[in-house]
C-alpha positions as CSV (number, residue, x, y, z in Angstrom):
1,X,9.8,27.7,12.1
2,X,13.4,25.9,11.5
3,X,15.4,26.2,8.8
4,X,17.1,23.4,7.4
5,X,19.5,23.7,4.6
6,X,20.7,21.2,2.2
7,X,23.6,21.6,-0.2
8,X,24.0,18.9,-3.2
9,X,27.0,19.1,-3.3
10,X,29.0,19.8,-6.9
11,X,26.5,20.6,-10.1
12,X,26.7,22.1,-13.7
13,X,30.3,22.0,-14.7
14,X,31.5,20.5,-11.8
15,X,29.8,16.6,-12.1
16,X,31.6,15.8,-8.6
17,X,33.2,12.1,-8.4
18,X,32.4,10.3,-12.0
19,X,33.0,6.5,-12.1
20,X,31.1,3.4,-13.1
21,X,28.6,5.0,-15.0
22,X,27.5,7.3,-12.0
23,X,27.9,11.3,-11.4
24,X,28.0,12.6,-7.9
25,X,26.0,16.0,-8.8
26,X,23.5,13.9,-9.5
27,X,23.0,11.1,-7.4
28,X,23.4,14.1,-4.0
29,X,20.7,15.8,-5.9
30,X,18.3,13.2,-6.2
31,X,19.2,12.6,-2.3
32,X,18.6,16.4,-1.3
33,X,15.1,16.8,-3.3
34,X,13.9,13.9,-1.5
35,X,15.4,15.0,2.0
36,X,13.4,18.5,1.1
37,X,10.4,16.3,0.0
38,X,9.9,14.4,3.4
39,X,10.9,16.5,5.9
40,X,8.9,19.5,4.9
41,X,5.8,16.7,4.5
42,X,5.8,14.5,7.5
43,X,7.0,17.2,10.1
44,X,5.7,20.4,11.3
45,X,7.5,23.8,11.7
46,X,10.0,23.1,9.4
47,X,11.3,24.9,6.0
48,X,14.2,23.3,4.0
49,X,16.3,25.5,1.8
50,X,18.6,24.2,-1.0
51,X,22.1,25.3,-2.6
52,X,20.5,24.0,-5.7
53,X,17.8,22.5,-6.9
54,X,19.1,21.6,-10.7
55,X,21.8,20.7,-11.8
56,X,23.5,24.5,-11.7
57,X,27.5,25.3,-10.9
58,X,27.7,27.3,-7.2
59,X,30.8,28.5,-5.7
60,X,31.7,27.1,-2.3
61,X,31.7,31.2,-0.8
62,X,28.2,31.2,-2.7
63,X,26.9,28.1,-0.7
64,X,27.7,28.7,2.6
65,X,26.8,33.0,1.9
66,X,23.7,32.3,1.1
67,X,22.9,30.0,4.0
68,X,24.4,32.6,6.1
69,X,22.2,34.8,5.1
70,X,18.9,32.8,5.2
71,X,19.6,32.4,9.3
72,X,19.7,28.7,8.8
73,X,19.7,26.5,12.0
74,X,21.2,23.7,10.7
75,X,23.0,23.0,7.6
76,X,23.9,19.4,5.5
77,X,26.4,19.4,2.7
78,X,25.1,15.6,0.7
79,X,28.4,14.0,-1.3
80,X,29.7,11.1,-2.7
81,X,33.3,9.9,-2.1
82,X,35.5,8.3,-4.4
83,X,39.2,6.4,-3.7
84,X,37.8,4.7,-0.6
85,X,38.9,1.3,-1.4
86,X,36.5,-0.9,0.2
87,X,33.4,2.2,0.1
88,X,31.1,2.7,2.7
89,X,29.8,5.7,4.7
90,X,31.4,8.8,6.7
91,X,30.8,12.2,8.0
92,X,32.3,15.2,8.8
93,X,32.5,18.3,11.0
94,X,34.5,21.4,11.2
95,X,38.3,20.3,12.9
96,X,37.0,22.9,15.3
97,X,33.4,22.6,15.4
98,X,31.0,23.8,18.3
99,X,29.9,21.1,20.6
100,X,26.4,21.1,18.6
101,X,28.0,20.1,15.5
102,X,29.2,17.3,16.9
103,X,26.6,16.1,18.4
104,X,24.3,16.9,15.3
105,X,26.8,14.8,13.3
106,X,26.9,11.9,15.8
107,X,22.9,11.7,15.4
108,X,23.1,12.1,12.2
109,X,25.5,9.9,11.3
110,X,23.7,7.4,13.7
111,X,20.5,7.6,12.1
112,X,21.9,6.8,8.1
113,X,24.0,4.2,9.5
114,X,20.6,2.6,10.5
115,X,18.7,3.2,7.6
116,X,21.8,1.3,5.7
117,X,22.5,-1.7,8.1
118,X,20.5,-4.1,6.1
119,X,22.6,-3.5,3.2
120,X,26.3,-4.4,4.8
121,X,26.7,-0.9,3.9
122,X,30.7,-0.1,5.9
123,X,30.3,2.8,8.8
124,X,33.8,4.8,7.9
125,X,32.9,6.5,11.0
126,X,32.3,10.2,12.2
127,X,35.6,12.7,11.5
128,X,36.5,15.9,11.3
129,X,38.1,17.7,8.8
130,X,39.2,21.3,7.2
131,X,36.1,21.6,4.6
132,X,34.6,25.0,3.2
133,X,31.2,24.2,4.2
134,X,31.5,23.0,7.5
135,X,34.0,25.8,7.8
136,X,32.4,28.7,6.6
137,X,28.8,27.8,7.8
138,X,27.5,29.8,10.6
139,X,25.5,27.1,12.2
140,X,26.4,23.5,13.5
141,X,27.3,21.9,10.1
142,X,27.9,18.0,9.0
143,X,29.2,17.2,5.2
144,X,28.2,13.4,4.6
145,X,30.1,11.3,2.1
146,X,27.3,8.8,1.0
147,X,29.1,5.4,-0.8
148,X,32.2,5.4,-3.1
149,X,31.1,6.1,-7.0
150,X,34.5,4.3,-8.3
151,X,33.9,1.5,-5.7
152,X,32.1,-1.5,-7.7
153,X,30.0,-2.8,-4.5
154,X,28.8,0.7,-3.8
155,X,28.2,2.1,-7.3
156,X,25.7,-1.0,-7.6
157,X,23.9,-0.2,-4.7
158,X,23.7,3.5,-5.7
159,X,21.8,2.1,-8.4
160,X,18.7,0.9,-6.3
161,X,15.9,2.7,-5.4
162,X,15.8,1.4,-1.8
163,X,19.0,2.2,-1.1
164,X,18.6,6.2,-2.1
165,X,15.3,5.7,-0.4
166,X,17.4,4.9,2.8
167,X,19.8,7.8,2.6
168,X,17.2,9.8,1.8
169,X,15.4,8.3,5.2
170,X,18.3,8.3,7.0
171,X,19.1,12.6,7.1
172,X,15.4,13.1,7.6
173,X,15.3,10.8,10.7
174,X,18.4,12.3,11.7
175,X,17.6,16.1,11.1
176,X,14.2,15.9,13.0
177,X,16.1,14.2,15.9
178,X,18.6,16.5,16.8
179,X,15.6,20.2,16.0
180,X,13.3,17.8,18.0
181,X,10.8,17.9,15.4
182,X,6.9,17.1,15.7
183,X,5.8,14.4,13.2
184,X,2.5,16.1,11.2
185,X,-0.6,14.2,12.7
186,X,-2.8,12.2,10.0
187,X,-0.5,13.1,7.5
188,X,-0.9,11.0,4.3
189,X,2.9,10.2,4.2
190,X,2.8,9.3,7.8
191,X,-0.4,7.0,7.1
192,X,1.6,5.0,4.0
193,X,5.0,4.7,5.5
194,X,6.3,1.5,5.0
195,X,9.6,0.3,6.8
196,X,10.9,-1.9,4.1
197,X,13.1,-3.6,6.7
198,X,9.6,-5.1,8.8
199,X,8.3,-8.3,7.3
200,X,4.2,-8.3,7.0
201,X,3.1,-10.5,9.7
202,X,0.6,-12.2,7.4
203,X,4.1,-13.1,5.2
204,X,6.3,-13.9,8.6
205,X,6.6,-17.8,8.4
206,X,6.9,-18.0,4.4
207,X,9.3,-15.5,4.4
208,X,11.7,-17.0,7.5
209,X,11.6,-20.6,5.1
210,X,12.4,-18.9,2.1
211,X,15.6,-17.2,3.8
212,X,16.5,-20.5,5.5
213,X,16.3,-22.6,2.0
214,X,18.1,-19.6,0.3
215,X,15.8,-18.3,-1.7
216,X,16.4,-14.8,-0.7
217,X,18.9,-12.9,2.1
218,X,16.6,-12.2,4.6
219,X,16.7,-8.4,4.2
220,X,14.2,-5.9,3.0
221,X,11.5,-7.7,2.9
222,X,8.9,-4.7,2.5
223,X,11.1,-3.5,-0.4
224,X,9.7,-4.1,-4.0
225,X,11.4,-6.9,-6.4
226,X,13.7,-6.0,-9.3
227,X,13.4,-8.2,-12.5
228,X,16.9,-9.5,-11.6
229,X,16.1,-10.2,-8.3
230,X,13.5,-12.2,-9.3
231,X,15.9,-14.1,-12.0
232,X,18.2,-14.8,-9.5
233,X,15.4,-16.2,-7.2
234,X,13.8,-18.2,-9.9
235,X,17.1,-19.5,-10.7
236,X,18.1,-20.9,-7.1
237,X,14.3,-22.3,-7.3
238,X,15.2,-24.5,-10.9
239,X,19.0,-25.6,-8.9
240,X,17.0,-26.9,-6.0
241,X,14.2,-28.9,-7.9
242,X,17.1,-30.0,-10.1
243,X,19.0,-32.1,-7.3
């Protein structure tokens, strides 16, 4: 059995990175329950373990002791940045990490940057830096700093369910990569998986014309509509029967 463990980073007291209507404690926490949720359900032999899993105040030394103390194989510390300017997505390792943390973090890494390429979403890249809890953690240890709260662009896209779907898919894909994990056979999760990226090939041709008229971007076509996606379609739809 493997032992994963997720730290949301921040909580209680401490609410993180706050801007644009967004708190980091609780955006990382929505991201580490789900990361808990799916990889415990489609995989086998795994167990993930959690800093938190509510919206409590931890100490750094607490964090990484406990996970210490569980024998962890692997551990993820979830963030949000702030400050970045033009937001986007980065890692990070020890400055003097073991050669499996850095090539957990470049699979990782890897693997969200994936999940995110249909949304422009900017790859800040894998670095290494000073940090408590890839510091103090025992095992090969990556902190990810998942879009800019005080960065307009990214505090939007925050706001979407696809896009914390992504993350969320992301770390999974990534974590059961580098533990070599066996997808759970006939699992219902595995059966109603949906890559939201993949057009239906029954929807193939409509969908190409309605990206080449403008009616939509051409991304996530799998993913479900918003009401002001749909206004914003509807309303391209009235400009072109207008001319």
């Amino acid at each position: 059995m493997k032992k994963v463990w997720i730290d949301a980073g921040h909580g209680g007291k401490d609410p993180g990175a706050v801007a644009n209507g967004l708190r980091e404690k609780d955006i990382v926490l929505k991201i580490a329950l789900g990361v808990k949720k799916q990889l415990e359900a489609e995989y086998e032999g795994v167990q993930v373990l959690m800093s938190r899993g509510s919206d409590v105040f931890l100490e750094l030394s607490e964090r990484t002791a406990a996970a210490n103390k569980a024998g962890a194989d692997i551990l993820v510390s979830i963030h949000c940045n702030a400050g970045g300017g033009a937001g986007g997505f980065e890692s990070f390792r020890y400055t003097n990490a073991l050669s499996e943390s850095v090539s957990f973090q470049s699979l990782l890494h890897q693997e969200i940057m994936a999940a995110l390429k249909p949304y422009g979403i900017t790859d800040r890249g894998q670095k290494s830096k000073n940090l408590h809890m890839v510091r103090e953690s025992k095992m090969p240890a990556v902190l990810t700093e998942n879009l800019f709260v005080d960065v307009a662009k990214d505090a939007g896209l925050m706001e979407r369910q696809e896009i914390i779907v992504a993350l969320i898919a992301g770390h999974v894909v990534g974590i059961a990569k580098h533990l070599d994990l066996k997808k759970k056979e006939g699992s219902a999760v595995a059966k109603t998986e949906r890559n939201i990226n993949v057009v239906s090939p029954w929807a193939a041709s409509v969908w190409k014309a309605m990206t080449e008229q403008g009616y939509v971007d051409g991304s996530r076509p799998g993913a479900p509509i918003t009401r002001e996606e749909m206004a914003v379609i509807i309303g391209r739809l009235k400009k072109n029967l207008q001319k």
